[in-house]
C-alpha positions in Angstrom: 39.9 -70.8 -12.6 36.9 -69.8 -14.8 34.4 -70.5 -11.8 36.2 -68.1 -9.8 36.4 -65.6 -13.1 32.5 -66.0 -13.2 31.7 -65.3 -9.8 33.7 -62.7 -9.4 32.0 -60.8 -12.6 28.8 -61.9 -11.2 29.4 -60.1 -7.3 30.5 -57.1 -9.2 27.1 -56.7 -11.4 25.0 -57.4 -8.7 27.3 -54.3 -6.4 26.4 -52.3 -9.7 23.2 -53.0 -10.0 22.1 -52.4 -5.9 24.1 -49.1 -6.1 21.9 -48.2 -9.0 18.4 -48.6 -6.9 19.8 -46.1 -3.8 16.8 -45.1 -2.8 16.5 -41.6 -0.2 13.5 -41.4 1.6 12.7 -39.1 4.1 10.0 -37.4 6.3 9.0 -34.3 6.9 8.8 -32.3 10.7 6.3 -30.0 11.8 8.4 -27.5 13.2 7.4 -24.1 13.1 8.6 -21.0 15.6 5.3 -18.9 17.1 4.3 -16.3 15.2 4.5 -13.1 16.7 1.2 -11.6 15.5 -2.4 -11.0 16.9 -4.8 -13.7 17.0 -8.4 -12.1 15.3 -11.5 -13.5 17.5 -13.3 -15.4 14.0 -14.2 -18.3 13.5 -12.2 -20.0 10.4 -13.3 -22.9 8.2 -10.0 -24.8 6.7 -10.2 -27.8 4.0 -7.7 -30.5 3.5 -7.8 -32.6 0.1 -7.1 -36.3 0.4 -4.2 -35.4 -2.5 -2.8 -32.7 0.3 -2.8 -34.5 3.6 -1.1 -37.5 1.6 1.0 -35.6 -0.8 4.4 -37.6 -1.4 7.3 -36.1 -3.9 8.8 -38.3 -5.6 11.9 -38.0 -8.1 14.9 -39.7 -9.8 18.1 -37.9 -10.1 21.1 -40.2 -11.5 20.7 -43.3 -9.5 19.2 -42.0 -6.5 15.7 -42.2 -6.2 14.1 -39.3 -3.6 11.1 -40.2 -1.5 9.5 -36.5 0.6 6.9 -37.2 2.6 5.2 -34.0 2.8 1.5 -34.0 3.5 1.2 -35.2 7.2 4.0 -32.4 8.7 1.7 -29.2 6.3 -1.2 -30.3 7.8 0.1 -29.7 11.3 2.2 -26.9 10.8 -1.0 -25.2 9.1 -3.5 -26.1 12.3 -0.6 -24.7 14.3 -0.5 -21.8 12.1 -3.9 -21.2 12.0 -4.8 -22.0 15.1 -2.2 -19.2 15.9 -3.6 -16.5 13.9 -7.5 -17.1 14.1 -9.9 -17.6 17.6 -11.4 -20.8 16.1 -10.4 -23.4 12.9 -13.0 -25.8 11.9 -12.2 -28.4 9.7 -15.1 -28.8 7.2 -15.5 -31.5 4.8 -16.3 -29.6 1.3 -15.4 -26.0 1.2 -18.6 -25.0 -1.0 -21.0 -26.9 1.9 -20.4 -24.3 5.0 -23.5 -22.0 4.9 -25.4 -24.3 7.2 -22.4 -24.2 9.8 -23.2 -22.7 12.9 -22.1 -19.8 14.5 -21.3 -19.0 10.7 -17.9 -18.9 9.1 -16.0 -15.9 8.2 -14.4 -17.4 5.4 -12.8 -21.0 4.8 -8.9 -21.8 3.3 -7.7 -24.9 1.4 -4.4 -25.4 0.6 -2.8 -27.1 -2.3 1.0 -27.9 -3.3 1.7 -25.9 -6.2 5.8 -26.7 -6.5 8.2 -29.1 -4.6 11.7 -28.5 -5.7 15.1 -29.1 -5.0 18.6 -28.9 -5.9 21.8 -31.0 -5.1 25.2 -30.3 -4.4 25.8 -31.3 -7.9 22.9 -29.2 -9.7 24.9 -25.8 -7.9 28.5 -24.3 -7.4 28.2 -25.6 -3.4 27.8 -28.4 -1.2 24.1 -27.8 -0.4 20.3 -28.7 -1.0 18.3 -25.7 -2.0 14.6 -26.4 -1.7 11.6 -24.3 -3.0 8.0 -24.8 -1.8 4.9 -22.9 -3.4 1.7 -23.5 -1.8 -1.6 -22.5 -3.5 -4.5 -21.0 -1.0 -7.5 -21.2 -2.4 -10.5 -18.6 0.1 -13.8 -19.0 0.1 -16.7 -16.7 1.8 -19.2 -18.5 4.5 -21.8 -19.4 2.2 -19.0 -21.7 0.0 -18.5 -18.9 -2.6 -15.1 -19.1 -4.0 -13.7 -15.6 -3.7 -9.5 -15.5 -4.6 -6.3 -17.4 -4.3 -3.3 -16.3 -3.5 0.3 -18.1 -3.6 2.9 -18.3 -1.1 6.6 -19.4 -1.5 9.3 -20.6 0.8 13.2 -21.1 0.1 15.3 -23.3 2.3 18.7 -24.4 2.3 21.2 -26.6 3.8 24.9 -27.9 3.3 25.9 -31.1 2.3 28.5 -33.1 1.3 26.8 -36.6 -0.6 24.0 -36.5 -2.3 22.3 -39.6 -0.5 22.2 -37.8 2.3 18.8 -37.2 4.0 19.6 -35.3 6.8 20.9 -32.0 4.9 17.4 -32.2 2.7 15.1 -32.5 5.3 16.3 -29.5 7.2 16.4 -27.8 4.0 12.4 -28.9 3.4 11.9 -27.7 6.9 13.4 -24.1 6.6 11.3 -23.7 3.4 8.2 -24.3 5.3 9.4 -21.9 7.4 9.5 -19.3 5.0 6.6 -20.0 3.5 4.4 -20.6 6.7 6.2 -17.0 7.7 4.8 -15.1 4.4 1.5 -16.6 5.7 1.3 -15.6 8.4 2.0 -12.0 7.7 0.7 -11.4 4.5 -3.0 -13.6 4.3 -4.7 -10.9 6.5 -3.0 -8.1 4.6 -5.0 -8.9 1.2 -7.9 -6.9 0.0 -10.4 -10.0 -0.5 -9.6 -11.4 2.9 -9.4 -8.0 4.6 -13.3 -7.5 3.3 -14.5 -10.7 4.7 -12.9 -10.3 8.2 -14.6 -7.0 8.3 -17.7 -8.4 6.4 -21.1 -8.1 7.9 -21.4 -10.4 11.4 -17.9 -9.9 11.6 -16.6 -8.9 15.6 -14.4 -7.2 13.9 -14.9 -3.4 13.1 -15.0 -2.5 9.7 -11.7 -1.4 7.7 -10.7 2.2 8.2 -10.7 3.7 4.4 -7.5 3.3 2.4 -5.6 6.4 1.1 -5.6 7.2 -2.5 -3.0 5.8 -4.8 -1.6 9.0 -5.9 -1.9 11.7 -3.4 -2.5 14.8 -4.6 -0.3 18.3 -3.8 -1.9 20.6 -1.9 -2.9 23.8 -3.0 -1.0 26.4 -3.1 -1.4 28.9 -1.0 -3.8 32.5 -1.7 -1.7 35.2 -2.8 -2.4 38.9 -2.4 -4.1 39.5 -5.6 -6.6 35.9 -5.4 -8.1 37.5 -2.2 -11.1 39.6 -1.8 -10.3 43.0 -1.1 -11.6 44.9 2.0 -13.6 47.9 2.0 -12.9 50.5 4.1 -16.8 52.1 4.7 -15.5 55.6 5.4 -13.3 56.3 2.6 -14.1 54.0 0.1 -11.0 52.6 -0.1 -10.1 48.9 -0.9 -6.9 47.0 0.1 -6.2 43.0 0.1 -7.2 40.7 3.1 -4.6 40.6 5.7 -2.9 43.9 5.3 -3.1 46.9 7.3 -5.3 49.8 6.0 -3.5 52.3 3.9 -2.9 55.9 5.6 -5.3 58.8 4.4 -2.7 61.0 2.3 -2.7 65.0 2.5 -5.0 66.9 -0.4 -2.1 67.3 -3.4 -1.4 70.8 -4.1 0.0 70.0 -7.5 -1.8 71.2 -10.5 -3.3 69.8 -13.2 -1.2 67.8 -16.0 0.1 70.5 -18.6 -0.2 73.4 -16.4 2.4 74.9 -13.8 2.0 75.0 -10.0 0.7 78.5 -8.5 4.2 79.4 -7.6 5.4 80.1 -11.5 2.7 81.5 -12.3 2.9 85.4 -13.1 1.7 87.8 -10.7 -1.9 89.1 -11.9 -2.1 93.3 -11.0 -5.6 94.7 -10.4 -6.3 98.2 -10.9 -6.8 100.1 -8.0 -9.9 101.2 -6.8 -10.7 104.6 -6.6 -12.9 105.3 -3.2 -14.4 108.0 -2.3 -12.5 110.1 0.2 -13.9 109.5 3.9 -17.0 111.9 4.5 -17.8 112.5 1.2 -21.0 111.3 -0.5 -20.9 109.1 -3.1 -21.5 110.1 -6.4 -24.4 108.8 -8.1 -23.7 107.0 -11.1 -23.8 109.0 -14.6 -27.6 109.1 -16.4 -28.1 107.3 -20.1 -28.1 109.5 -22.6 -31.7 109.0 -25.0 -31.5 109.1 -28.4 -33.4 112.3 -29.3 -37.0 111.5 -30.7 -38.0 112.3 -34.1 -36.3 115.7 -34.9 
C-alpha cells in the first residue's frame, strides 16, 4: 500500500518537473516579397559580424523556455534585399579595410540586432504573439570611414491560442522582418549621408538635384501704382505712373486768380470819348509852353 503511495507521488513530481523544462524552439524563414523599387547601378560593400550571422534569442517566460534562431534567415533576407536594391553587394571582411577594393565601393553597410521582443497571449488582452525587431545599420564611405547609423524597426503579429506554440511566433518573427526589411528598403536611400555618397565623386550616378529651403518664403507682393517709376511725357512735361494711359491735355482755365472775381462780374470800365477831328479838317497843332518871363 505505501509502495504504491510512493510511486505514485514520485510519477507525479517527475510530470511536474518535465512540464517545468518546456522548452520552444524555433527557426526563422527568409521570406521576403520583392521590393518594388529601382535597382541603383553601385557597387555596395556589406559586413556581417560573427555575433549577427549567429544571433540566437533566448528567453524564459514562466516555465517555457524560448529558443529564436535569428541570424542565418537576416543574413539572407538582407542579400536578397540588397541584392534587390543595389547593382553589386560585396561581402568584405572588416568594414574599415575596403579602400584597396577594386572597382571602389560606394559605401559599405553592417547590420546589428538592436531589440528582439515579444509578447504572449498572456502578456496582452488577445490571443496573439506581438513581436518587435530593431535593427541597427551602421554606413561607412569606400575608404572605411564611418559616416552614420540609422535604425530601422519592424512589428509583427500573429494569433494564438497556447503559449507553447511555435508556429503563431514564428510567423509573427517573420512579418516583423517584413516590416522592417520594408522601411529598408524605402527609406536607406532617402537619408542625407547615404544620399551624398551615392552621388559622391566616381559615383554613375548624377549628382543630387538641390533641396528646397525649409521654410519657403512668400513672394513679394506685387508693385503698386505709387512704388513705380513715373513716365515722362517729353512734350508736355507731364508725369503719370507705369502702365497707365497718358493723361488728356486739359483746355487753358479761364478762371481767375484766388480772391478775385471772374471777368463776367466785374463792372463795366467807361472810357471817355475821343474827340477827332472832323473829316477834312487839319489837325490842330498842340498848344505852345508858356516860359516863365526872364528877369523883369
Amino acid at each position: 500500500m505505501n509502495t504504491t503511495l510512493y510511486r505514485g507521488a514520485a510519477t507525479a513530481l517527475l510530470l511536474g518537473l518535465l512540464s517545468a523544462c518546456t522548452a520552444t524552439k524555433l527557426e526563422t524563414k527568409a521570406a521576403l516579397p520583392p521590393p518594388l523599387i529601382e535597382k541603383l547601378p553601385v557597387r555596395v560593400g556589406v559586413y556581417y559580424s560573427k555575433e549577427f550571422r549567429e544571433y540566437v534569442h533566448k528567453e524564459t517566460r514562466g516555465t517555457i523556455d524560448y529558443e529564436v534562431n535569428l541570424g542565418p534567415a537576416h543574413v539572407t533576407n538582407l542579400d536578397w534585399l540588397l541584392g534587390a536594391m543595389f547593382r553589386e553587394i560585396v561581402p568584405v571582411d572588416d568594414p574599415a579595410r575596403v579602400a584597396s577594393i577594386t572597382p571602389p565601393l560606394v559605401m559599405v553597410l553592417e547590420p546589428r540586432f538592436e531589440e528582439y521582443s515579444f509578447l504572449t497571449p498572456k502578456d496582452v488582452a488577445g490571443e496573439a504573439f506581438i513581436v518587435t525587431i530593431r535593427y541597427l545599420l551602421t554606413v561607412y564611405d569606400g575608404s572605411g570611414a564611418r559616416v552614420d547609423s540609422f535604425a530601422f524597426t519592424g512589428y509583427g503579429r500573429e494569433k494564438a491560442h497556447t503559449l507553447a506554440s511555435k508556429e503563431p511566433l514564428a510567423i509573427a518573427t517573420q512579418r516583423a522582418m517584413r516590416d522592417a526589411g520594408a522601411k529598408v528598403a524605402v527609406e536607406l536611400t532617402d537619408q542625407e549621408s547615404v544620399r551624398l555618397l551615392l552621388h559622391g565623386v566616381g559615383s554613375p550616378l548624377p549628382p543630387s538635384p538641390p533641396q528646397p529651403p525649409d521654410s519657403l518664403q512668400p513672394p513679394p507682393a506685387p508693385f503698386t501704382p505709387a512704388q513705380i517709376p513715373p513716365t515722362t511725357n517729353e512734350s508736355s512735361k507731364q508725369r503719370w505712373p507705369v502702365g497707365q494711359p497718358a493723361p488728356k491735355p486739359q483746355p487753358p482755365s479761364t478762371s481767375a486768380p484766388a480772391g478775385e472775381l471772374p471777368p463776367a462780374d466785374k463792372p463795366p470800365v467807361e472810357e471817355p470819348p475821343s474827340e477827332k477831328p472832323p473829316a477834312g479838317e487839319p489837325t490842330p497843332p498842340p498848344p505852345a509852353e508858356e516860359k516863365p518871363p526872364s528877369g523883369s
